[in-house]
N, C-alpha and C positions, 0 to 999 in steps of 0.2 A: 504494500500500500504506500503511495506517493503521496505530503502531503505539503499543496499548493498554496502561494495565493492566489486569486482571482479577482479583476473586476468586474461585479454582476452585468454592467450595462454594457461591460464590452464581450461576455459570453455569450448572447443568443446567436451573433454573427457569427461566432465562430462553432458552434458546437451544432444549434437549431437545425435538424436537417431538414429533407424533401418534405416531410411529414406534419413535422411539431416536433417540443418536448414535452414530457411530462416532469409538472415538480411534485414530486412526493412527498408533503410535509408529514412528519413524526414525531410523539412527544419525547421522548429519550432514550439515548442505547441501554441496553443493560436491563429492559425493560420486558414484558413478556407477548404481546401483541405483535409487535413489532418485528421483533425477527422475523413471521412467520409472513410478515406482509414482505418485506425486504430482501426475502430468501426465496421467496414469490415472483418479487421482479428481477432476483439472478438469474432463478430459474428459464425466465421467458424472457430476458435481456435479448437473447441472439434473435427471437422472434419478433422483437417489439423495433429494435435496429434494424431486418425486412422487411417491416412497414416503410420506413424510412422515417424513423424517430427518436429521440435521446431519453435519457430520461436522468434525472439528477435529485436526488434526496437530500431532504432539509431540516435537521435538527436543530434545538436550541445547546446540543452541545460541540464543545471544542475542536477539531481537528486531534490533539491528540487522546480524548476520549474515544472518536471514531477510532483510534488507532489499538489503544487496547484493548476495545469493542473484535474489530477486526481480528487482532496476535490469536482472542482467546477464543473464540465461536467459530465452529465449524461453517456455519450456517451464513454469519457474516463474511468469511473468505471467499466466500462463493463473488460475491458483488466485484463486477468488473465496472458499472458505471459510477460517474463522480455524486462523494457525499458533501453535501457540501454544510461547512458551520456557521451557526446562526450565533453565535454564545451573546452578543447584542442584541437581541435580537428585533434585529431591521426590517429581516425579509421574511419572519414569522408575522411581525406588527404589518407592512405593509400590503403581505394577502390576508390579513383579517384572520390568521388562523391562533393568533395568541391567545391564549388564557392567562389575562396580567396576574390575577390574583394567584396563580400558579405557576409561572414563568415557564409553560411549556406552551407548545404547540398542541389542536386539534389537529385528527389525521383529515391532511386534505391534499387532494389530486387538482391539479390543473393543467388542464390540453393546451397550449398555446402552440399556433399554427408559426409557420417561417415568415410570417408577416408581423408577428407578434399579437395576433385577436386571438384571444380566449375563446374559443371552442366548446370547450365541456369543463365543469367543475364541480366536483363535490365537497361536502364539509361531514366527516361520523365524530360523534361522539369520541372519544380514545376507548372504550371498552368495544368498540364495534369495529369489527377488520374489515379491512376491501377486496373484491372479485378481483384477481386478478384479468379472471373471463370478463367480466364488464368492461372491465379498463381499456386491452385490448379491442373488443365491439366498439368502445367510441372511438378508439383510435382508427380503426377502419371506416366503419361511417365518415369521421371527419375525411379521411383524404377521400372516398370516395363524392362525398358533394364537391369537395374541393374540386376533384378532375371531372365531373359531370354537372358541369352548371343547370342549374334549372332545377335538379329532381333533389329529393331529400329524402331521409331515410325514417319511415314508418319505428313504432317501438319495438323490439327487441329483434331487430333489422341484424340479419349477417351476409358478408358475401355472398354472390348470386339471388339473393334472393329479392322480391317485388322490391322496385323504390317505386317513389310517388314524385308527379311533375305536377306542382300545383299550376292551376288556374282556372278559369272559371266553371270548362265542361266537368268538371270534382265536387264543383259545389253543392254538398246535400247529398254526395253518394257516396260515402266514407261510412 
């Protein structure tokens, strides 16, 4: 494990690919939830990167907490993409995901496309984990409106399967 600085506002340019990123905020390493989400998105990293997307995790802890996080979990070695540290926490307080009176993060996902629009986002409680399967379906949804203008994707929408082209011959027959 490498660990960097970064500046946030000059990472989407470099990192953002075809796709979007995802940020995947979290309340703390060392914690029990969380691995099982974070060992989730190693698992499917190689899958979520043939979308054409990144994905970067967001703690309110240190760089070197990540680091002993990482030495001692199986499950954390796994993670090939960047974690990134909030120990300020700036980029927790500015997507809304802080719990001041707690100084940690809600678990929250954010889609941001290569343009930088927000896409898809959700906010769970910290006792409630997330689909990896879901996460994945919006990230496809999203590229596919993106390369078929016009149609969008009905609820629990997967590859191949009906999209919808709104306009007005639709109106009342849904």
């Amino acid at each position: 494990m490498r660990i960097s600085t970064i500046k946030l506002k000059k990472f989407p340019s470099r990192i953002i690919a075809a796709s979007g990123l995802f940020c995947f905020f979290y309340p703390a390493d060392f914690t029990f939830v969380c691995p099982t989400e974070l060992g989730e998105l190693a698992d499917h990293y190689t899958e979520i990167k043939a979308e054409g997307a990144e994905v970067i995790s967001v703690s309110v802890d240190t760089g070197f907490v990540h680091k002993a996080w990482h030495d001692t979990s199986d499950t954390i070695k796994k993670i090939k993409y960047p974690m990134l540290a909030d120990p300020a926490r700036r980029v927790s307080s500015a997507y809304s995901t802080l719990i001041e009176d707690e100084g940690l993060s809600l678990r929250g996902t954010f889609l941001i496309d290569p343009h930088g629009v927000l896409k898809a986002y959700e906010i769970n409680d910290n006792s409630i984990g997330r689909s990896i399967d879901e996460l994945i379906r919006k990230l496809q949804a999203a590229k596919f409106v993106s390369e078929h203008g016009g149609e969008v994707c009905p609820m629990n929408w997967k590859p191949g399967a009906k999209t919808l082209k709104p306009g007005l011959d639709l109106v009342g027959k849904i």
